[in-house]
KEFI-129017 format. One record per residue: x, y, z of N, C-alpha, C in turn. Coordinates in steps of 0.2 Angstrom, whole numbers, padded with zeros to 4 digits, always signed. Layout:
<pts>
XYZXYZXYZ ...
</pts>
This chain:
<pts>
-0001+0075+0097-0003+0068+0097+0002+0063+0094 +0004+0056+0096+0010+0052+0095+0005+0052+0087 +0012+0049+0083+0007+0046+0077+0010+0036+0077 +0003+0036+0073+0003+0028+0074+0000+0026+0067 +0003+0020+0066+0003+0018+0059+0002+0011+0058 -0004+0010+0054-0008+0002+0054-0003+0000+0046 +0000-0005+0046+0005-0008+0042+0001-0015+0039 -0001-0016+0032-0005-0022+0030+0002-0024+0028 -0001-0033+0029+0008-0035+0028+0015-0038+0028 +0015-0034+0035+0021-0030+0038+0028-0034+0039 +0023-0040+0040+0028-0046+0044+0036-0048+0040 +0036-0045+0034+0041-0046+0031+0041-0040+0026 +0048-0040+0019+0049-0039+0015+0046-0031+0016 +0045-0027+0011+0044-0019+0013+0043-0019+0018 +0035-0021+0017+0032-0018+0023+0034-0020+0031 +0039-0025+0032+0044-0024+0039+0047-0019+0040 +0052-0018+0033+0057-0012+0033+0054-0005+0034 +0047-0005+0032+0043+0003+0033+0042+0003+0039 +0039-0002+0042+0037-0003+0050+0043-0001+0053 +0048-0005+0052+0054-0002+0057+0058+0004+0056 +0056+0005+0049+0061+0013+0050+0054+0020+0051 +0050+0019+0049+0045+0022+0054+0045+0022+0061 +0045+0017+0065+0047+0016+0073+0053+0018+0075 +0059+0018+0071+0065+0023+0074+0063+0029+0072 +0059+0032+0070+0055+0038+0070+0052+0040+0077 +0051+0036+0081+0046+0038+0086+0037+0035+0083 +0035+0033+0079+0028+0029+0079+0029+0025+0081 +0023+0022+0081+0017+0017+0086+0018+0012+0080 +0016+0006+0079+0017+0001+0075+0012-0002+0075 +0006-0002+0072+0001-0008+0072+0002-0013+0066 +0006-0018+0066+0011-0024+0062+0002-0027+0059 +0002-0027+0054-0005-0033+0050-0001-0038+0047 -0005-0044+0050-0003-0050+0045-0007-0056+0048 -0007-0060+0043-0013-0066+0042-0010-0070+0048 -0004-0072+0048-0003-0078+0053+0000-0074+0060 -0002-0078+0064+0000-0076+0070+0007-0077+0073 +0009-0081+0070+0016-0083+0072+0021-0080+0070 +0021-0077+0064+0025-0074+0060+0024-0067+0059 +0018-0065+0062+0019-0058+0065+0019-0056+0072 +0019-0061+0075+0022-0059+0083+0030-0059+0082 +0032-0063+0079+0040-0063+0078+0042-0057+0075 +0037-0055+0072+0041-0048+0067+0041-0043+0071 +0034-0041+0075+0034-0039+0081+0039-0038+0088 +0042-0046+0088+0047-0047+0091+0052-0042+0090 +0055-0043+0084+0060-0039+0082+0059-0031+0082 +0055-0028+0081+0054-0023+0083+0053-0020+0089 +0052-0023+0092+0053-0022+0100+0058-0024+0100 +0064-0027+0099+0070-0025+0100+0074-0024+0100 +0072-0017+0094+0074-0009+0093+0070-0005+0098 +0069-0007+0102+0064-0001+0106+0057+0001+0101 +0055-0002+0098+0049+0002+0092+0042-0001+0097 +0037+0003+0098+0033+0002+0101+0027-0002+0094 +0027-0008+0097+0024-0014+0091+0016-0015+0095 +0014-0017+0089+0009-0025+0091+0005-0026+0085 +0003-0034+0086+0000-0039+0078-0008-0036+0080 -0010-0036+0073-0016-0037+0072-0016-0042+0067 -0021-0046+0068-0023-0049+0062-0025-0047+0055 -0022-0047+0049-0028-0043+0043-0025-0049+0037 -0030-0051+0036-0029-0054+0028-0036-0054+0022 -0032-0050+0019-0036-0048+0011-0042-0050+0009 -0039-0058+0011-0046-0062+0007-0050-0064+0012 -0050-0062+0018-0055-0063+0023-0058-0057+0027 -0061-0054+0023-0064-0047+0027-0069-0046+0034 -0067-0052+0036-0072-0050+0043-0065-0048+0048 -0059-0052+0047-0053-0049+0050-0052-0043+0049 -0055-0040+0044-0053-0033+0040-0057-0028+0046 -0064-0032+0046-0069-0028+0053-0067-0028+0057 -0064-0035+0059-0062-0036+0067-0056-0031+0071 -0051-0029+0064-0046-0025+0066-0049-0018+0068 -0053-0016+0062-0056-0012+0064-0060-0011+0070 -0064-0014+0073-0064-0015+0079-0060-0015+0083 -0055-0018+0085-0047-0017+0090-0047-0009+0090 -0045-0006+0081-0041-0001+0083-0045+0004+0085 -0052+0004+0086-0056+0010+0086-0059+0011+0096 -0056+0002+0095-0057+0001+0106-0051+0005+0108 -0047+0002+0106-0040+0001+0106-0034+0007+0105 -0033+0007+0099-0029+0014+0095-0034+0020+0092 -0038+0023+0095-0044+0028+0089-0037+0033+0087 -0032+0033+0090-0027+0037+0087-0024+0037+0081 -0025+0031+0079-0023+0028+0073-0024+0037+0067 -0017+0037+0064-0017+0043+0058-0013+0040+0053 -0012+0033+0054-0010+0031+0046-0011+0024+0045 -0013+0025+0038-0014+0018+0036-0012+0015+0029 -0006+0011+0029-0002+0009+0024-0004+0004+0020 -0010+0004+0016-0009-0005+0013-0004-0007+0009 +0000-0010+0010+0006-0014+0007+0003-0021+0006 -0002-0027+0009+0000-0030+0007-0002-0033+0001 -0002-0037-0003-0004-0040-0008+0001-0047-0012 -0002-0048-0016+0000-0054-0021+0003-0054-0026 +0008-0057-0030+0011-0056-0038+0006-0061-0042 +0004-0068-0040+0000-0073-0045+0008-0072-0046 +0006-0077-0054+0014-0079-0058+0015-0074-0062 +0022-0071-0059+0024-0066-0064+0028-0067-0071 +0027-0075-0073+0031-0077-0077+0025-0079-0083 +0020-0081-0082+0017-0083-0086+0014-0079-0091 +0012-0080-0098+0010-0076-0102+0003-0076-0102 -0002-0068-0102-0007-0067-0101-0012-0073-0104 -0011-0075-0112-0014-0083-0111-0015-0088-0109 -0010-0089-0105-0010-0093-0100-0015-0092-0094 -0016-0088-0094-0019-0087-0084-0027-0090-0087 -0030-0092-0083-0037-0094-0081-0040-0087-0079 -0047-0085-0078-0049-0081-0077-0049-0082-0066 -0051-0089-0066-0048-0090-0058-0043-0086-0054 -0037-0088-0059-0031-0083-0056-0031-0078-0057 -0033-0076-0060-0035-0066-0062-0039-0065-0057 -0044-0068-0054-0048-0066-0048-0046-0067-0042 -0040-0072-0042-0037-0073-0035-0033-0067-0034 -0028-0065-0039-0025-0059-0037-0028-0052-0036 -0032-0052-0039-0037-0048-0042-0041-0046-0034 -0043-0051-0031-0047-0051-0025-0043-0047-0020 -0037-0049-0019-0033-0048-0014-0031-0039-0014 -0029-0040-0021-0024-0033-0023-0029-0025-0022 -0032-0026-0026-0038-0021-0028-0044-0023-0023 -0050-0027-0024-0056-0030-0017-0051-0030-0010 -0047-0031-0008-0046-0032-0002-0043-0024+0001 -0041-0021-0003-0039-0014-0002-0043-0009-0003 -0048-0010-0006-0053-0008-0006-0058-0007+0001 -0058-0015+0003-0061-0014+0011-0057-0011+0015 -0053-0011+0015-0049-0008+0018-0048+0000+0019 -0049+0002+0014-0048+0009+0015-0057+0011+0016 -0061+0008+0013-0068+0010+0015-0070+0008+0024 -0065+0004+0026-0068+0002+0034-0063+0006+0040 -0058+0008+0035-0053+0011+0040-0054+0020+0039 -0058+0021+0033-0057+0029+0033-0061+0032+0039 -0068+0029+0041-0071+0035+0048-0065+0034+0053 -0061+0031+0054-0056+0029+0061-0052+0037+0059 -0050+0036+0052-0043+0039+0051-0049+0048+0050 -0053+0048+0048-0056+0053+0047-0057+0059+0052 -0058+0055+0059-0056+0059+0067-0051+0061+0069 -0043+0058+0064-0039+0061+0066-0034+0065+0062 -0036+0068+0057-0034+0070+0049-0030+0065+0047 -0031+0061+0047-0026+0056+0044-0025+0055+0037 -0021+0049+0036-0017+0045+0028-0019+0039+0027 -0021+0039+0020-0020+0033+0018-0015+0031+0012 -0009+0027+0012-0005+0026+0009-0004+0018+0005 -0006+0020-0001-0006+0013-0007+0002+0009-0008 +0005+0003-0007+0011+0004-0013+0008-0001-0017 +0011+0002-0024+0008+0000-0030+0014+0001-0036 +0012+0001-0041+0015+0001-0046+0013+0003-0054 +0019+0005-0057+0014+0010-0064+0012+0002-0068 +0008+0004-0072+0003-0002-0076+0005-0001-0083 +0010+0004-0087+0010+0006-0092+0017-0001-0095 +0013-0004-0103+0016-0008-0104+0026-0005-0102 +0028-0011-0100+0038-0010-0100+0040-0019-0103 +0045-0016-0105+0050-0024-0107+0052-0024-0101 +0054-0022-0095+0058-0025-0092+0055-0029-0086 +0049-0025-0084+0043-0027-0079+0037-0028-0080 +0034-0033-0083+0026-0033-0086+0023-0039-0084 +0022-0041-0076+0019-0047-0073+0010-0044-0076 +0008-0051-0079+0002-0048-0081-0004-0048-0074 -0006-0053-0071-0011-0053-0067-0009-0048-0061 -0002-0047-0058+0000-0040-0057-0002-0035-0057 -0003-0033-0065-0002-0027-0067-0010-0027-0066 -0012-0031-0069-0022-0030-0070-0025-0029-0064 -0024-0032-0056-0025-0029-0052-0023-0024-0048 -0017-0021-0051-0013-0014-0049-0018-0008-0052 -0017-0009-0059-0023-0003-0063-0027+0000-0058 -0034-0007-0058-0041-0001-0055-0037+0001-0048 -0032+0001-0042-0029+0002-0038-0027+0008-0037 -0024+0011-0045-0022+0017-0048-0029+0020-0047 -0033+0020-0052-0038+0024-0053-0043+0024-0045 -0043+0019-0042-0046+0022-0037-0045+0025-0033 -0038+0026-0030-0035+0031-0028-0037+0037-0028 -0037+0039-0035-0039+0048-0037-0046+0048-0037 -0049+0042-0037-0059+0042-0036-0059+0044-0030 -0056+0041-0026-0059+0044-0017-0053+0048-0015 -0048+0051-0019-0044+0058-0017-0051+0061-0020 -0053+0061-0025-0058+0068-0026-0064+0067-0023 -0068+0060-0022-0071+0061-0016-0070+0062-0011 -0064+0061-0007-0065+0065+0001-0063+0072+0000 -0063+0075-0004-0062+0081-0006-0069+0085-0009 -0072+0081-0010-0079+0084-0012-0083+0084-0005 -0084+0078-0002-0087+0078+0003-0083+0081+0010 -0077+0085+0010-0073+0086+0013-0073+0083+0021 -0070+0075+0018-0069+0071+0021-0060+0071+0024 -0060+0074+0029-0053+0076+0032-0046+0068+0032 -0046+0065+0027-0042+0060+0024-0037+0061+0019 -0032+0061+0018-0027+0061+0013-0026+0054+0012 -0029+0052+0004-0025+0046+0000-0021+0045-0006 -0015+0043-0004-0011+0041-0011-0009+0037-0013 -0006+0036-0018-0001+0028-0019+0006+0031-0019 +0011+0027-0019+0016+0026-0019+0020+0022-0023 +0024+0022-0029+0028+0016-0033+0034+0017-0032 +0036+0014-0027+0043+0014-0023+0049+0012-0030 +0047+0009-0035+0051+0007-0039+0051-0001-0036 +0058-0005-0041+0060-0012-0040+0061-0013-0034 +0061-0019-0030+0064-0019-0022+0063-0026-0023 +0070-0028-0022+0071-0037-0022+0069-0039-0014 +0063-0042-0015+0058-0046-0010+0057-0053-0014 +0054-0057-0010+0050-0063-0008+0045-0062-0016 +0043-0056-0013+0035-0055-0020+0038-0055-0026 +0045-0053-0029+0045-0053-0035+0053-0061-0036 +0053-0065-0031+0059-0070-0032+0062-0067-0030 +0064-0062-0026+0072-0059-0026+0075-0057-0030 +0072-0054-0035+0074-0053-0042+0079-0047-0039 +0085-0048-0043+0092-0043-0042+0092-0039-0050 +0096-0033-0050+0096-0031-0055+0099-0022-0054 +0100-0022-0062+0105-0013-0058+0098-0008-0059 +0092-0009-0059+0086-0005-0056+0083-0007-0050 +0084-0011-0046+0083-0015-0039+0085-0012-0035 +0079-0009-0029+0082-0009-0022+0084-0015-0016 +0086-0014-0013+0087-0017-0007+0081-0015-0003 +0077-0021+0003+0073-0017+0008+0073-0009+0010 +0081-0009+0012+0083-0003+0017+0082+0001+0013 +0084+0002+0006+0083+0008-0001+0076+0009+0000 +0072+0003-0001+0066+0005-0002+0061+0007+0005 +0063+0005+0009+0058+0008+0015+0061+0016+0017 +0067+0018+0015+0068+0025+0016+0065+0029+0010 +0065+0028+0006+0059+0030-0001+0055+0030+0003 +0052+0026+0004+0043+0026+0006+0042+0031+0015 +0049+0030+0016+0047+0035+0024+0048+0042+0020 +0053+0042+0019+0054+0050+0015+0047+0053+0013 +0043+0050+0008+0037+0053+0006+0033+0053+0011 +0031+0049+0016+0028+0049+0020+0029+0055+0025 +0035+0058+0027+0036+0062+0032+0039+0070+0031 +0037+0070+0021+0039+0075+0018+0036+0084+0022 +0030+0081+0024+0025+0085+0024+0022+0088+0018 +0024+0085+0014+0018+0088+0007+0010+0084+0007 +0006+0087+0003+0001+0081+0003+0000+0080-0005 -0003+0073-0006-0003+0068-0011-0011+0067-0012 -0014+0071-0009-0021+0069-0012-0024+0067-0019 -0025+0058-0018-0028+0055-0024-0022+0056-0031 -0017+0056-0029-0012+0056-0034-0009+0049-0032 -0005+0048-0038-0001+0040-0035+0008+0043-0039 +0012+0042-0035+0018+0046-0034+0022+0041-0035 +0025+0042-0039+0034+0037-0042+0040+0038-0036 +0044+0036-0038+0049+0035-0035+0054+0042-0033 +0050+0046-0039+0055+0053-0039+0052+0058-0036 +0044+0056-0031+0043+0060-0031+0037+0065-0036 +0036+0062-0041+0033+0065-0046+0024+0062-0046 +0021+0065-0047+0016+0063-0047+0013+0059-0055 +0011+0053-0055+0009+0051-0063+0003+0051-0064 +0002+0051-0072-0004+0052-0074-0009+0048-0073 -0014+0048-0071-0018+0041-0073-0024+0043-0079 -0028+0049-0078-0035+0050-0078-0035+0052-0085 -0040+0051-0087-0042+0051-0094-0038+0056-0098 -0039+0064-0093-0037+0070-0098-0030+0071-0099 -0028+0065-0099-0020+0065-0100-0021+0062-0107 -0024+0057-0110-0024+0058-0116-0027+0062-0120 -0030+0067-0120-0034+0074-0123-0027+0079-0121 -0023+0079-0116-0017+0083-0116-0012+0082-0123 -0012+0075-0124-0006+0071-0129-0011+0072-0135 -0017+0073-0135-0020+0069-0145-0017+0078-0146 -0014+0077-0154-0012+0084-0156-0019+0087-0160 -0025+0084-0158-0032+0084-0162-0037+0088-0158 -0032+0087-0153-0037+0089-0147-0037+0094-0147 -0042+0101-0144-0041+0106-0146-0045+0108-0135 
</pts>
């Protein structure tokens, strides 16, 4: 069976770069983005690299689109065996956690985590039929001086912990799905200003990261995977691992 891969997103910044260096792999491309114009063009573009493309519509904060796709792909692509949500929101990475409104917290909040959310609950029976992936990119949430967007990080968290709730759930109900996350590390995009620096990747660094693990042949279930490779902690008995009290 070809494989074929639903990209949330996709129309720019990573989630291009993974579309495209996945399609010089030989996948099928199903390109997700809100506006139509600007993922037909991205679309464009990969069509001409020879990548076998095409748009769906998906945006975060409107989940009937979320059904609709799912609709398409199930007339359409029932082949579908991956599904990458990439997209999402920063809110202001600048502003200090005082400052934000509980509004903005829920704007980012809605998209990052509820919107991905729908997402992997409307897409898993698709992906279920075909042993399929779902694949998070995300980020670690443990205080840092050098990266600490807060409304970021707050909607990243439950993201994390979700993860490993339906990795142990599709593994309880031996629901033939693998899900992980991915923290590609820095990657100077749009979402964080372009921000440069000597831990920053480029697009092309960071979407070869992201193929690499994707086509390692390991499997990631309900783990969320760093840059190295490594799996991180999230779940509670990682602090019972660290208390020296703990017996």
């Amino acid at each position: 069976m070809a494989n074929m891969a639903l990209i949330s997103g996709a129309n720019k910044g990573i989630g291009f770069e993974t579309a495209r260096q996945l399609g010089l792999l030989g996948w099928t491309i199903l390109l997700g983005a809100r506006d139509e114009t600007r993922g037909l063009e991205a679309v464009a573009k990969l069509q001409d690299e020879n990548i076998a493309a095409e748009w769906i519509k998906i945006d975060l904060n409107d989940f009937n689109t979320i059904h609709q796709a799912a609709d398409n792909v199930r007339a359409n692509h029932p082949e579908l065996n991956l599904l990458i949500n990439n997209a999402g929101i920063p809110g202001d990475m600048q502003k200090a956690p005082l400052d934000f409104t509980v509004d903005e917290l829920r704007e980012v909040t809605d998209v990052n985590f509820y919107g991905n959310f729908e997402m992997i609950k409307t897409f898993t029976p698709i992906l279920a039929e075909n042993n399929g992936r779902i694949a998070n990119l995300t980020i670690p949430t443990a205080a840092s001086a050098f990266f600490s967007p807060f409304a970021y990080k707050v909607s990243k968290a439950p993201l994390n912990m979700m993860i490993e709730a339906f990795g142990q759930s599709f593994t309880k109900q031996a629901i033939p799905v693998e899900i992980f996350g991915i923290m590609p590390g820095g990657i100077t995009t749009d979402l964080n200003g372009n921000a440069t620096g000597p831990h920053m990747k480029t697009v092309v660094e960071g979407g070869k990261l992201i193929v690499d693990l994707l086509t390692n042949g390991k499997n990631f279930q309900g783990q969320v995977i760093n840059e190295y490779g490594v799996a991180m902690a999230y779940e509670a008995n990682y602090m019972l691992q660290t208390d020296p009290d703990s017996k």
